[in-house]
C-alpha positions as CSV (number, residue, x, y, z in Angstrom):
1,X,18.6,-45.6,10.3
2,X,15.2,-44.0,10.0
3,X,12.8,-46.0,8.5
4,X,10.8,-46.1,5.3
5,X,7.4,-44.3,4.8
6,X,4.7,-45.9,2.0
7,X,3.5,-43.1,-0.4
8,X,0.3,-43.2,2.1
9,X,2.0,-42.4,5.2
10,X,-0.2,-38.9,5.5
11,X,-3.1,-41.0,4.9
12,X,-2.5,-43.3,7.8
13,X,-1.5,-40.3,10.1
14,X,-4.5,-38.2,9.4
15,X,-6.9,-41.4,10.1
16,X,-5.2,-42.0,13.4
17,X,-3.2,-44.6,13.0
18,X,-0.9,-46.2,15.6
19,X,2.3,-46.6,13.6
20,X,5.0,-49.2,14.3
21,X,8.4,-50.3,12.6
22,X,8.1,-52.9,10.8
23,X,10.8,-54.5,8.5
24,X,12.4,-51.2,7.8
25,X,8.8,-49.4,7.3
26,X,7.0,-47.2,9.3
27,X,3.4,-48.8,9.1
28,X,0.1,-48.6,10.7
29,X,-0.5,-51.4,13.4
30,X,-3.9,-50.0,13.9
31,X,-6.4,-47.3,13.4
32,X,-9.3,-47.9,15.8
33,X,-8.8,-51.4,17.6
34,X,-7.6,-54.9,16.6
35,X,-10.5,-56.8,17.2
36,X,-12.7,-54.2,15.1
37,X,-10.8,-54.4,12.4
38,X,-10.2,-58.0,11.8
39,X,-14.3,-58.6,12.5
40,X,-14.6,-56.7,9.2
41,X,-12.2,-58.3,7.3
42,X,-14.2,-61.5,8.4
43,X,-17.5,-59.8,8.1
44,X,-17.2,-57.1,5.1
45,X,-13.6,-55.3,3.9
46,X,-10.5,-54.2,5.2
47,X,-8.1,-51.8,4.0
48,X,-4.4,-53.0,3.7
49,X,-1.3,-50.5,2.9
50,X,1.2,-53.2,1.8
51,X,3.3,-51.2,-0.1
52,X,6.5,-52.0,1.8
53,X,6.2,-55.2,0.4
54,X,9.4,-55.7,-1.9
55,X,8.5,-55.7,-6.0
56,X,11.5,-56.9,-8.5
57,X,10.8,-57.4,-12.1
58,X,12.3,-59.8,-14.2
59,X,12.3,-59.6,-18.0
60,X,14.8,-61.0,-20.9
61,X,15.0,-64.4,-22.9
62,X,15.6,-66.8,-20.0
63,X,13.1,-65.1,-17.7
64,X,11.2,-68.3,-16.9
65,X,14.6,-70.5,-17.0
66,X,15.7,-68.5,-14.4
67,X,13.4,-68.4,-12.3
68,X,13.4,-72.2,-12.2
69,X,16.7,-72.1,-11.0
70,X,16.7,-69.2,-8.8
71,X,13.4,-70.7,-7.0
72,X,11.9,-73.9,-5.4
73,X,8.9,-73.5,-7.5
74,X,8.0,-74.7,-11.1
75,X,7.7,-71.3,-12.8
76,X,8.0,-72.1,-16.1
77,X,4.7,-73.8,-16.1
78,X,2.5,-70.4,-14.7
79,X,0.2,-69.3,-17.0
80,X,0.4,-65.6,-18.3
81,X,-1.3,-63.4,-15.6
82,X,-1.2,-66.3,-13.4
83,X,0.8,-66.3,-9.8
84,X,2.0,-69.3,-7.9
85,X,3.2,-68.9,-4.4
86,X,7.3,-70.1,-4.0
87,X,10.0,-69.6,-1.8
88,X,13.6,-68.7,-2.2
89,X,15.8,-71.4,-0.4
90,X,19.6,-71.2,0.0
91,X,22.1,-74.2,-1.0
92,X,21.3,-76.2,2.6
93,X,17.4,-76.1,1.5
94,X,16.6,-73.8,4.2
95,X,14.3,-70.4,3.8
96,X,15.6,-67.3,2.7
97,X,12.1,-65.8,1.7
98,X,8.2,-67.0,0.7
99,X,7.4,-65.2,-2.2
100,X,4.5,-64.6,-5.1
101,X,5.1,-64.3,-8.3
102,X,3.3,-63.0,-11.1
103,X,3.5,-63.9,-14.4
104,X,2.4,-61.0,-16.6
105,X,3.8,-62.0,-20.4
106,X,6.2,-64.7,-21.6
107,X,9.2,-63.4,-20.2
108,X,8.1,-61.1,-17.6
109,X,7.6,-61.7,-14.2
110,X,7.1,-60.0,-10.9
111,X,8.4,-61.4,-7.5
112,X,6.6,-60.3,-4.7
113,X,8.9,-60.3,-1.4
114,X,8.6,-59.6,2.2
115,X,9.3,-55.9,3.3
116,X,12.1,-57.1,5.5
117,X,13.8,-59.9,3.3
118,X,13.4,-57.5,-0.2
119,X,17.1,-56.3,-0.2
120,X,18.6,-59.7,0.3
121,X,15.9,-61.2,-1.8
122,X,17.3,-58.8,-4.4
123,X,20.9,-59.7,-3.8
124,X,20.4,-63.2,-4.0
125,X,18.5,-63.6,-7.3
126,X,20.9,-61.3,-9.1
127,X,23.9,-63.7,-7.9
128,X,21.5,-66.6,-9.2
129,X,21.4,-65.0,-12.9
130,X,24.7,-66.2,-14.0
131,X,24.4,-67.6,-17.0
132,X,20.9,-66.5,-18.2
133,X,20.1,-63.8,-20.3
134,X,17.3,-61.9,-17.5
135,X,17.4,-58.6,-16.3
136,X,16.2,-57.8,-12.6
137,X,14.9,-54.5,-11.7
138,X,13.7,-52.9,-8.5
139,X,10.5,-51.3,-9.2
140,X,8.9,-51.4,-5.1
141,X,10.0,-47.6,-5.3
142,X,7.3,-46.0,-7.9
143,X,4.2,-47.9,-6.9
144,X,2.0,-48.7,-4.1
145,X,0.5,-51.6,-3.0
146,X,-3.0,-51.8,-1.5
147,X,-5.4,-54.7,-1.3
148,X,-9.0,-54.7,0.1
149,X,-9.6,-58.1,1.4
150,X,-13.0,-59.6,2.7
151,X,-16.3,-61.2,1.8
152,X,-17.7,-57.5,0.0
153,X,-14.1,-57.1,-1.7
154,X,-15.4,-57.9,-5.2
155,X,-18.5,-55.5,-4.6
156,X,-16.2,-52.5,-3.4
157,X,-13.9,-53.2,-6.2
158,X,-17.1,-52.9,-8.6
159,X,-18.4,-50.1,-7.0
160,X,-14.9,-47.6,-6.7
161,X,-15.3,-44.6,-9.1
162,X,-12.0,-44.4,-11.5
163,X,-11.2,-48.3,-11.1
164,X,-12.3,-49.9,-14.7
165,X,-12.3,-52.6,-16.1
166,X,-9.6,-53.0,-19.7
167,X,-9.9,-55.4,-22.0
168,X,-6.8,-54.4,-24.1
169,X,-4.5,-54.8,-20.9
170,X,-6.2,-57.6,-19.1
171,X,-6.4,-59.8,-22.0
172,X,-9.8,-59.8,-22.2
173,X,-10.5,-60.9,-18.8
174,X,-13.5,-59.5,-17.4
175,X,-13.2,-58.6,-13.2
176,X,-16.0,-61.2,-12.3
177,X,-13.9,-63.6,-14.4
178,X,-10.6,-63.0,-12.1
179,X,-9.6,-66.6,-11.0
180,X,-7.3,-67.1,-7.7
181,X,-3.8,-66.7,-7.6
182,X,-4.4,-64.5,-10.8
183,X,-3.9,-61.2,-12.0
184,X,-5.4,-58.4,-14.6
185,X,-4.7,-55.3,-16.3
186,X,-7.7,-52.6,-15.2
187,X,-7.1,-49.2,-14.7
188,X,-7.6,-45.8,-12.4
189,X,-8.3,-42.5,-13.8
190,X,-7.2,-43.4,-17.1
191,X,-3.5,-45.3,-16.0
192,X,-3.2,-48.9,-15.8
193,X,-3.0,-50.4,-12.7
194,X,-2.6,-54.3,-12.1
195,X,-5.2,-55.9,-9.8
196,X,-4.5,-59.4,-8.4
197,X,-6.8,-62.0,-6.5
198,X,-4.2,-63.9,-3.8
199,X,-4.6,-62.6,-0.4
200,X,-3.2,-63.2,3.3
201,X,-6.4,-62.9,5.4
202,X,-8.4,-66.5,4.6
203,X,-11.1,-64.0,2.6
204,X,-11.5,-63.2,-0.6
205,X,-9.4,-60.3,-1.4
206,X,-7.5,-57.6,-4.1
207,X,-4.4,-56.7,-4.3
208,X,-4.0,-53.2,-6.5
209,X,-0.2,-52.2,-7.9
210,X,-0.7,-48.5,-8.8
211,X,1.7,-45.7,-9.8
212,X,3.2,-44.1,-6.2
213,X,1.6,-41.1,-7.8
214,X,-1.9,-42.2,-7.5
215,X,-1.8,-44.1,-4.5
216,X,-3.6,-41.9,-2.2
217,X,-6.4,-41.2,-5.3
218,X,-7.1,-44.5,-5.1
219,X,-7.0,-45.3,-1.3
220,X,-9.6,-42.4,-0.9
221,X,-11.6,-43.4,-3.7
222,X,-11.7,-47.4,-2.2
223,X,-12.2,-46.1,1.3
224,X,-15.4,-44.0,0.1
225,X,-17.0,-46.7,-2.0
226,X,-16.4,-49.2,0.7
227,X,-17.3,-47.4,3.8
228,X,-20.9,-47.9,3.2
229,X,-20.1,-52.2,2.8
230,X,-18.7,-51.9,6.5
231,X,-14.8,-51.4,4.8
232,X,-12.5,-50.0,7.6
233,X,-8.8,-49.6,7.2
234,X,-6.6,-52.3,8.9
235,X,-3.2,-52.2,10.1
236,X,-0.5,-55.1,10.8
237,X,-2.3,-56.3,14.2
238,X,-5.7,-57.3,12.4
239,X,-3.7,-58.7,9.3
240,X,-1.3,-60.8,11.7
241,X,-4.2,-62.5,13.3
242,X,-6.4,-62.8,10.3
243,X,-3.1,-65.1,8.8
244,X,-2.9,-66.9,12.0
245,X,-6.7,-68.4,11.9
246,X,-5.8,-68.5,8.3
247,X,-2.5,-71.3,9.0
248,X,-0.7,-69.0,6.6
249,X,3.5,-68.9,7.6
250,X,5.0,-65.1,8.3
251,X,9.0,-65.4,7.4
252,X,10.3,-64.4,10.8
253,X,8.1,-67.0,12.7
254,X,7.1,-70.6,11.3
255,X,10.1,-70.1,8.2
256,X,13.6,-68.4,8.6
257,X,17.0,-70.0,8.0
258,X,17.3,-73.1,10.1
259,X,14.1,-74.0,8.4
260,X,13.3,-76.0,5.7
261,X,9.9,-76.1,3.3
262,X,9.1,-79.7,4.4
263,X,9.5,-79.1,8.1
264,X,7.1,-76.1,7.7
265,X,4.4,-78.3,6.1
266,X,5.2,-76.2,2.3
267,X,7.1,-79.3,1.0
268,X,4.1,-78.8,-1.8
269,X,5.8,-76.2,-3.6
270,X,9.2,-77.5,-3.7
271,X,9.4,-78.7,-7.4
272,X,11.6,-81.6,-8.0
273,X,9.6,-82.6,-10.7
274,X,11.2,-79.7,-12.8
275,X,12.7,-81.7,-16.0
276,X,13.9,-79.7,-19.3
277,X,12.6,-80.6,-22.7
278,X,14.4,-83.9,-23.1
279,X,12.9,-84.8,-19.5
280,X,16.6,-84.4,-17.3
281,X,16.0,-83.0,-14.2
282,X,16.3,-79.3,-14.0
283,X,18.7,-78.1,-11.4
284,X,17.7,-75.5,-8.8
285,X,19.7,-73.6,-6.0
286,X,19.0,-76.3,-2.8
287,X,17.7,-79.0,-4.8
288,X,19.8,-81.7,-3.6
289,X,19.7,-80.6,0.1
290,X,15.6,-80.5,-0.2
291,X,15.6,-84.2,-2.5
292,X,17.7,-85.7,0.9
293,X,15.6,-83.5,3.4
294,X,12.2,-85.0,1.3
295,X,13.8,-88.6,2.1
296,X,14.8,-88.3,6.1
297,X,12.5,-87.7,9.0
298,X,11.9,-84.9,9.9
299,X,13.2,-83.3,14.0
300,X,10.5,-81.5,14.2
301,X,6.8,-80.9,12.8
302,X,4.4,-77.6,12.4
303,X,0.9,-78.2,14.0
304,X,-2.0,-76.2,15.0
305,X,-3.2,-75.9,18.7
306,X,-6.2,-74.8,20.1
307,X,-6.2,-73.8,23.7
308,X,-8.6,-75.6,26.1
309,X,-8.5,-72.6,28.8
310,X,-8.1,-68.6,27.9
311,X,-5.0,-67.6,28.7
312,X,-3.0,-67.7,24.8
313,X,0.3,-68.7,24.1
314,X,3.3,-66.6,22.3
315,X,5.8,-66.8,19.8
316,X,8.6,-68.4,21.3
317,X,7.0,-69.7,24.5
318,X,7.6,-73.4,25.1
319,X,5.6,-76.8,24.1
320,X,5.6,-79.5,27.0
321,X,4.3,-82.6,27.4
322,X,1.2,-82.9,29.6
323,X,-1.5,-86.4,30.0
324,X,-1.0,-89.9,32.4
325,X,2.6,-91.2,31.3
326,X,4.1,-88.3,30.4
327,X,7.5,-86.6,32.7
328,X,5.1,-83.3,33.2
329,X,7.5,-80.4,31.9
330,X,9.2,-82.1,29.5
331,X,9.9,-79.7,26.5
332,X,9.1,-81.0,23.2
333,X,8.8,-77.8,21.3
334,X,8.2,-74.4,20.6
335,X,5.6,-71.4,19.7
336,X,5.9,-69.7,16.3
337,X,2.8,-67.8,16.7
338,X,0.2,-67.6,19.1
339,X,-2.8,-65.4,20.0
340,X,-6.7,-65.4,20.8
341,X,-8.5,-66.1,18.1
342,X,-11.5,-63.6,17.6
343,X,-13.5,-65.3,15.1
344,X,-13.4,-68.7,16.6
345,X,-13.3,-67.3,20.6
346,X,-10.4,-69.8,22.0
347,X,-6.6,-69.6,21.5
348,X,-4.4,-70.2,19.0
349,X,-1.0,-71.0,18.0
350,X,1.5,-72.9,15.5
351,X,4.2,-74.3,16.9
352,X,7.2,-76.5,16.2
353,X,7.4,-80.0,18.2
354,X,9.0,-83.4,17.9
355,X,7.2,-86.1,15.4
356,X,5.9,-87.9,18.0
357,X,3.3,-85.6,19.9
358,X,2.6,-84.2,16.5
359,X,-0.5,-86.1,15.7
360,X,-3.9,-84.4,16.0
361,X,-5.1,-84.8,19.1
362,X,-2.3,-85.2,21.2
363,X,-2.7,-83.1,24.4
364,X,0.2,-81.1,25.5
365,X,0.7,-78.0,27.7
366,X,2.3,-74.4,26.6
367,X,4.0,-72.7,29.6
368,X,2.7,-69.3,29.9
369,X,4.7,-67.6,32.3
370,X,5.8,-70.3,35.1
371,X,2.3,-72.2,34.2
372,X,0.8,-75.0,32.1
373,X,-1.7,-74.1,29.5
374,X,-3.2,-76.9,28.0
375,X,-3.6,-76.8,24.5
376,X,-4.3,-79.8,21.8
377,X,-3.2,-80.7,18.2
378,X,-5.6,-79.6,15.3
379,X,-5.5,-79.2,12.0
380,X,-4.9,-76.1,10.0
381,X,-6.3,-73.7,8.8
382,X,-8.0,-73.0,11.8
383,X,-10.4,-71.2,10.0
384,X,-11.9,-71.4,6.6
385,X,-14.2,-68.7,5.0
386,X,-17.9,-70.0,4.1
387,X,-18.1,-71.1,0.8
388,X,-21.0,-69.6,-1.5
């Protein structure tokens, strides 16, 4: 099967892009070199094609109902041109896809999912609308999806010729008003265009849904204003380990379908709080398998490690025991993701390992090829963006 190409596939090509298969898409994994293009997300902008991300609307009556049942998350209660990050569990509570979605009237929504998961993601909320007067509609086909993320994102937002600000479709919101985990109306040579402000980097950043039409217009137009801010385009290496200093999950990695919210340290956005009008409990698809999974211990626990040598660890290497006490060798977990960190200048990783050499602090090893790396328990994010 030959995979997918975004509407800005030329673009990539023609800028020199190193393109890789991912989830079904052909995509850029870089343009120049990894480490140059995550400094300027850190430093300035970068340039993100995500338009392989999946994009289903939901409209009708029940909208909002449904979404409460079809989702861990409280979705009733997001604000209009709000967004609220959520995940899509099966009936044993475990992850079938982390999601955004967008709230962009009373009963219309748009759920954001991963490129890979967006078919099954599809599939399993239009089993879910039994019942409930909503209509789901695949609309990741006529638009693209670029975001400029970074500490000068606002300023090359402001500074992109044909991107406006629109009162009449934003509500009224003006651009330096845009709150996070929000969205507003704006538009590009004259069509409406929706900008939000979530972001997968640990910076600041804007995510742009435009007609497929005028997706390379607008890539051109945010490359030239930005260029002078130090904007470069980025591909899925700089992006991966921009999330991993960030502590952010990637389904495939720290959540897939032998996980569960709570044992990837997201139990915050599984809702059981979600009550109708007269205050009974609303029923969602895995509620009672989380409500027991909220009550048990869990087998194992995300952390963050930070390597105390050079060499980094990998997804899927294993977590040992190391220290005075400790049966050296002893297997007590597992990497999810791991890699040098370039801001920070040490190693990385998340891993999975058993409750009790999950506290911070605890030293344990990571075997890198036949030898013990030692790495210790830290708290995540490993990385946090300076604060004006």
């Amino acid at each position: 099967m030959t995979d997918k190409t975004t509407p800005l596939h030329l673009e990539h090509v023609a800028l020199g892009a190193s393109m890789t298969p991912f989830g079904g898409w052909l995509m850029p994994l870089r343009y120049t070199s990894d480490l140059a293009e995550h400094r300027a997300v850190r430093e300035a902008a970068g340039l993100f094609d995500l338009s392989h991300m999946g994009n289903i609307k939901v409209t009708g009556p029940d909208a909002a109902a449904f979404l409460d049942h079809a989702l861990v998350g409280y979705i009733s209660k997001v604000r209009e041109m709000g967004a609220r990050y959520s995940m899509i569990c099966a009936e044993d509570g475990s992850v079938l896809d982390d999601l955004i979605v967008y709230r962009l009237a009373a009963d219309e929504y748009s759920v954001i999912a991963n490129a890979a998961n967006a078919e099954l993601v599809l599939a399993e909320l239009q089993e879910r609308t039994a019942g409930f007067d909503a209509v789901l509609e695949d609309v990741q086909a006529g638009q693209a999806l670029i975001a400029v993320q970074g500490p000068r994102a606002a300023e090359i937002m402001l500074a992109t010729a044909g991107l406006v600000e629109d009162a009449e479709i934003s509500g009224g919101t003006a651009f330096a008003d845009l709150k996070y985990y929000a969205c507003m109306g704006m538009r590009f040579e004259g069509e409406p265009v929706l900008v939000g402000r979530t972001g997968y980097t640990g910076e600041d950043g804007f995510e742009i849904w435009v007609p497929a039409g005028q997706a390379v217009a607008l890539w051109r137009a945010l490359l030239a204003a930005g260029e002078p801010l130090g904007l470069v385009p980025s591909g899925l290496s700089a992006r991966d380990s921009l999330r991993l200093e960030a502590g952010m999950p990637l389904y495939g990695h720290e959540l897939d379908t032998t996980t569960t919210p709570f044992e990837a340290g997201m139990g915050r956005v599984v809702r059981l709080d979600k009550v109708s009008d007269d205050g009974t409990p609303l029923p969602f698809v895995g509620r009672d398998a989380l409500a027991a999974r909220k009550q048990s211990a869990p087998a194992r626990v995300l952390v963050g490690l930070r390597g105390e040598g050079r060499r980094p660890a990998r997804a899927d290497y294993d977590v040992v025991r190391r220290g005075p006490g400790t049966e050296p060798g002893t297997v007590v977990g597992r990497v999810t993701s791991g890699a040098p960190s370039p801001t920070l200048g040490y190693p990385i990783a998340m891993a999975y390992v058993t409750p009790e050499v999950s506290a911070e602090g605890s030293e344990l090893a990571v075997d890198v090829r036949g030898r013990a790396e030692p790495f210790v328990v830290v708290p995540m994010p490993f990385y946090r963006r300076p604060q004006n």
